[in-house]
C-alpha positions in Angstrom: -1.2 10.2 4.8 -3.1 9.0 7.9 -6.5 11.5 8.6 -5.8 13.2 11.3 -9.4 11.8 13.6 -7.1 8.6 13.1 -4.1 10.0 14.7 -2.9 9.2 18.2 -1.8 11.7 20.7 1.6 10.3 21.7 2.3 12.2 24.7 -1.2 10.9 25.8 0.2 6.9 25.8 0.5 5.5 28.6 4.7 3.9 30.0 5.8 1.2 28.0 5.9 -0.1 24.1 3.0 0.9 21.9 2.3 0.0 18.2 0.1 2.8 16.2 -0.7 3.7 12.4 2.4 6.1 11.5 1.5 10.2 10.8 3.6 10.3 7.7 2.7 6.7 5.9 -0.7 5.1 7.5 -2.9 3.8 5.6 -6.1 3.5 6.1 -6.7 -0.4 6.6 -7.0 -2.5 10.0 -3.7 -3.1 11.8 -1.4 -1.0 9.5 0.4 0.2 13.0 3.9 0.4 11.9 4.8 3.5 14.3 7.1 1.8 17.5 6.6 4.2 20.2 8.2 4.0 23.8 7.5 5.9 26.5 8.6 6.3 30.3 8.9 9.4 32.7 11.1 11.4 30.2 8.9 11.4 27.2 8.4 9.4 24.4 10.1 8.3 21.2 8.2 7.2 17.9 9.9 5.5 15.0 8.4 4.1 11.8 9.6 0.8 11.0 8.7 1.6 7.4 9.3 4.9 5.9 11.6 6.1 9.3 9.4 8.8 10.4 10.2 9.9 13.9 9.3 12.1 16.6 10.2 12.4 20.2 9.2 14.8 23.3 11.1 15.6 26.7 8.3 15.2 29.5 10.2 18.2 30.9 10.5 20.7 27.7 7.7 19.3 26.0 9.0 20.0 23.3 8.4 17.6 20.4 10.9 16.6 16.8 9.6 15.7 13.6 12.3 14.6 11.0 14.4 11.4 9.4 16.5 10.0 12.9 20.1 11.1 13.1 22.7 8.4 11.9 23.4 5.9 14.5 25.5 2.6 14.9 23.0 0.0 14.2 23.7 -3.2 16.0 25.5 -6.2 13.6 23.5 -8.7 12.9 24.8 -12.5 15.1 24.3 -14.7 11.8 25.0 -13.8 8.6 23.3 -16.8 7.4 20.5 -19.0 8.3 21.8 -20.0 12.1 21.4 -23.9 13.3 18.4 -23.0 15.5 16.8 -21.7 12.1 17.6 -24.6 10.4 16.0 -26.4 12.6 12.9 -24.0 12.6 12.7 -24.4 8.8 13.1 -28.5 9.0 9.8 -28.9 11.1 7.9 -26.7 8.8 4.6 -28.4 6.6 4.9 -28.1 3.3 2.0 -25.6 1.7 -0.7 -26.9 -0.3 -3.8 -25.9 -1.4 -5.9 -27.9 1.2 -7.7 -26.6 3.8 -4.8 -25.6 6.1 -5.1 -22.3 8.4 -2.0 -20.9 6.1 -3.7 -22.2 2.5 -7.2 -20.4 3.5 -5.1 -17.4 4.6 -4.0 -17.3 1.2 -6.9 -17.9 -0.3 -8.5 -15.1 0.7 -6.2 -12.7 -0.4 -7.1 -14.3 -3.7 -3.4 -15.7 -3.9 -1.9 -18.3 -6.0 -0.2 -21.3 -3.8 2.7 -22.3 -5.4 3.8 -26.0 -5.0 7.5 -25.0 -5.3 8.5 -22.1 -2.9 9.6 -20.6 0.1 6.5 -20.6 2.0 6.2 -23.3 4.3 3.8 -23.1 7.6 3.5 -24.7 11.1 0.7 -25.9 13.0 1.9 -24.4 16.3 4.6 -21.8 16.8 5.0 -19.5 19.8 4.9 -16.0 19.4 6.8 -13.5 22.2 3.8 -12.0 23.2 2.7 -15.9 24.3 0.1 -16.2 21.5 0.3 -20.1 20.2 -0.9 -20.6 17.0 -0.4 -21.6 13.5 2.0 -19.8 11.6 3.1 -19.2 7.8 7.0 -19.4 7.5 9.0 -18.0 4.7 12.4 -18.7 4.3 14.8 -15.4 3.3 17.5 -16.0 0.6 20.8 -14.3 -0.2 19.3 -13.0 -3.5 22.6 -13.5 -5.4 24.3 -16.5 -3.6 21.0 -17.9 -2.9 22.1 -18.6 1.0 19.6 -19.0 3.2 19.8 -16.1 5.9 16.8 -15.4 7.9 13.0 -16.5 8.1 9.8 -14.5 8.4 7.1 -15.6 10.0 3.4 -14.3 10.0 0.8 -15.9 12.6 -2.4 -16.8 12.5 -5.8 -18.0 13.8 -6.8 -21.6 13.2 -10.0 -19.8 10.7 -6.8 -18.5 8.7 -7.1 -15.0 9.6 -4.1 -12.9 10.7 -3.8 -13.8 14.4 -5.0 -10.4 17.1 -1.6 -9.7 18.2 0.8 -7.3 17.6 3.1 -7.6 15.5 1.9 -10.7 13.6 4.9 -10.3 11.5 8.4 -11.4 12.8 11.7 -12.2 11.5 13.9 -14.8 12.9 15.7 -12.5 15.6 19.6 -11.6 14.9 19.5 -12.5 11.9 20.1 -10.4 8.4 17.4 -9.7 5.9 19.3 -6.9 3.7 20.3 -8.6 0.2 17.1 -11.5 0.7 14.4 -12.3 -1.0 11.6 -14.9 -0.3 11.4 -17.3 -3.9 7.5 -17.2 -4.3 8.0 -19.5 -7.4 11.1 -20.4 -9.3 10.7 -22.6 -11.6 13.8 -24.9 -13.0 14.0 -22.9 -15.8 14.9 -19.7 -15.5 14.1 -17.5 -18.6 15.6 -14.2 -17.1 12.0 -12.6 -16.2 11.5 -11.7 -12.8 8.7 -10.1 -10.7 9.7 -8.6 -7.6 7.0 -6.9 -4.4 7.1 -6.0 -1.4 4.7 -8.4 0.4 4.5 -11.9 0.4 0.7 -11.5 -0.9 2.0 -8.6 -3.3 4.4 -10.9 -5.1 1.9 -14.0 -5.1 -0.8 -12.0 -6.8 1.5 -11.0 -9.4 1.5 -14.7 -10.6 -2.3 -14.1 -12.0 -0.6 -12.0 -14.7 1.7 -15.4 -15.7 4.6 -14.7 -14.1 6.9 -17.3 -13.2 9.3 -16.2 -11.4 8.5 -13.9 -8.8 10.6 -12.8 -5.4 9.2 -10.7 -2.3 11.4 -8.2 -0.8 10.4 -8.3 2.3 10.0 -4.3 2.9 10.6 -1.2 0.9 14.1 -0.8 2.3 15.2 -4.3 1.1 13.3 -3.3 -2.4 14.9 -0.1 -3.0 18.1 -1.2 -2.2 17.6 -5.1 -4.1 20.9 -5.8 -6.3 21.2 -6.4 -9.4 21.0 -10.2 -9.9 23.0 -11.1 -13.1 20.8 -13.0 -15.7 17.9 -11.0 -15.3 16.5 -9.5 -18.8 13.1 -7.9 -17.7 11.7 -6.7 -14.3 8.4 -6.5 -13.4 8.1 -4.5 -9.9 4.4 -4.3 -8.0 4.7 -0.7 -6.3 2.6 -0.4 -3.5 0.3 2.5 -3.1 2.1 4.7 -0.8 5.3 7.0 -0.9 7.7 4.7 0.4 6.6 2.0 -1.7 6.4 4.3 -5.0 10.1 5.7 -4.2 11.7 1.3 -3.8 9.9 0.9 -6.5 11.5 3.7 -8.8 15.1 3.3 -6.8 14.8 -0.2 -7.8 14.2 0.2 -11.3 16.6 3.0 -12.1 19.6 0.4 -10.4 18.3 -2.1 -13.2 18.4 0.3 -16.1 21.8 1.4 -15.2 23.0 -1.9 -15.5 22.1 -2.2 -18.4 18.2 -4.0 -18.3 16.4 -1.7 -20.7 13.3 -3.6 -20.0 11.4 -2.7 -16.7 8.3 -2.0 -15.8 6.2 -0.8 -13.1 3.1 -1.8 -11.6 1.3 1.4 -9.6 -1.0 0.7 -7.0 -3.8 3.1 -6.4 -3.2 5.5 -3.2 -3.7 3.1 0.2 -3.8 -0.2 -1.4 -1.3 -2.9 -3.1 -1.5 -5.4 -5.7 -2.8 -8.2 -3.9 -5.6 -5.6 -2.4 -6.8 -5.4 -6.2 -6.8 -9.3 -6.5 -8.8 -9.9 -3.7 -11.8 -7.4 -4.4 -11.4 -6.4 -8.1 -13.6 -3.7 -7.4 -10.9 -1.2 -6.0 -9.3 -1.1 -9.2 -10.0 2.9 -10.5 
């Protein structure tokens, strides 16, 4: 839970789209502003792109909601799979090394692994909407049991490999689907039926210092708590992050396994506010 000196006062934004740390999930680490609020004349409305906290006030009631968002029609996805333009997006991507790239240092200072076989690729230049320029790590999404490709995430970033100072550095390839993918952080020919699966891209690669092989990134906690089970699989190794949402995929996730029938999964628990690949990079959070 965010502290409340780190709170915004929502009614206090100014019109238009804001980005802040979310009441019910923030944590307490530089940019985590996953709370989408708009406002105009008649109020606001704040949503949480990650555990779907929302609120909303009537300029003329002010009168404010807290709660889970009713059910609405969500729009259907254009491209169920990766569309030509993404295709194309994916073709003129570099392949990753460890070299001295601005994605490879990125990378390397979250103390991750860089696989040479993947899907993380990363462009030298790549335009974000908010007219930032810059380099840019691409990940390409996967059907995770037809292994189709259906979307692509992309993370920017300065040319000193730092996470680029606009918001959101994070995109996915617009109209396209992400529910059902993964991003194949290693996968080796041979598949011996253990699997890792994260959130984050960084979460999954830091899972590889423990040996792991074959590891996936599920993109978000929705995606993770909802990830089917992929036949073949004998044990699961999921990297919870340290928050509710991320405890609660992580537990949905594994009790889908079991009831299939894969008696052997285990969870990693991160410590409140922080995720595996926090604990690679500066050893001294562990508890």
């Amino acid at each position: 839970m965010t502290a409340a000196a780190d709170l915004v006062d929502l009614a206090a934004l100014a019109p238009g789209e804001h980005r802040v740390r979310c009441p019910n999930c923030g944590r307490d680490k530089p940019g985590d502003k996953t709370l989408g609020v708009t406002v105009d004349q008649s109020g606001f409305v704040a949503h949480c792109h990650r555990c779907h906290h929302i609120e909303h006030a009537h300029a003329s009631r002010r009168t404010k909601r807290v709660g889970k968002p009713p059910p609405i029609a969500r729009a259907v996805a254009r491209h169920e799979r990766l569309s030509d333009a993404g295709v194309a997006l994916w073709q003129s991507t570099r392949e990753l090394f460890d070299d001295d790239s601005p994605a490879a240092r990125y990378l390397r200072a979250r103390a991750c692994p860089i696989p040479r076989h993947s899907s993380l690729r990363w462009l030298d230049r790549h335009a974000h909407p908010s007219g930032y320029c810059g380099p840019c790590l691409v990940a390409l999404i996967r059907d995770v049991l037809t292994g189709e490709p259906i979307s692509l995430h992309c993370t920017w970033l300065t040319r000193d490999g730092t996470k680029a100072p606009i918001d959101p550095a994070r995109r996915f390839l617009p109209g396209h689907r992400k529910q059902g993918g993964v991003i194949e952080l290693a996968h080796p020919s041979n598949f011996a039926g253990v699997v890792g699966v994260a959130e984050g891209i960084e979460t999954g690669l830091a899972m590889m210092h423990v040996g792991l092989e074959f590891v996936w990134s599920a993109i978000d906690a929705g995606n993770l708590a909802a990830l089917p089970v992929v036949p073949g699989v004998a044990q699961l190794w999921i990297a919870a992050d340290g928050d509710p949402p991320g405890r609660s995929a992580a537990e949905s996730c594994a009790a889908r396994y079991r009831a299939s029938g894969v008696d052997d999964v285990r969870i990693w628990h991160a410590p409140d506010g922080l995720d595996l690949a926090d604990l690679a990079a500066d050893p001294e959070e562990t508890p």
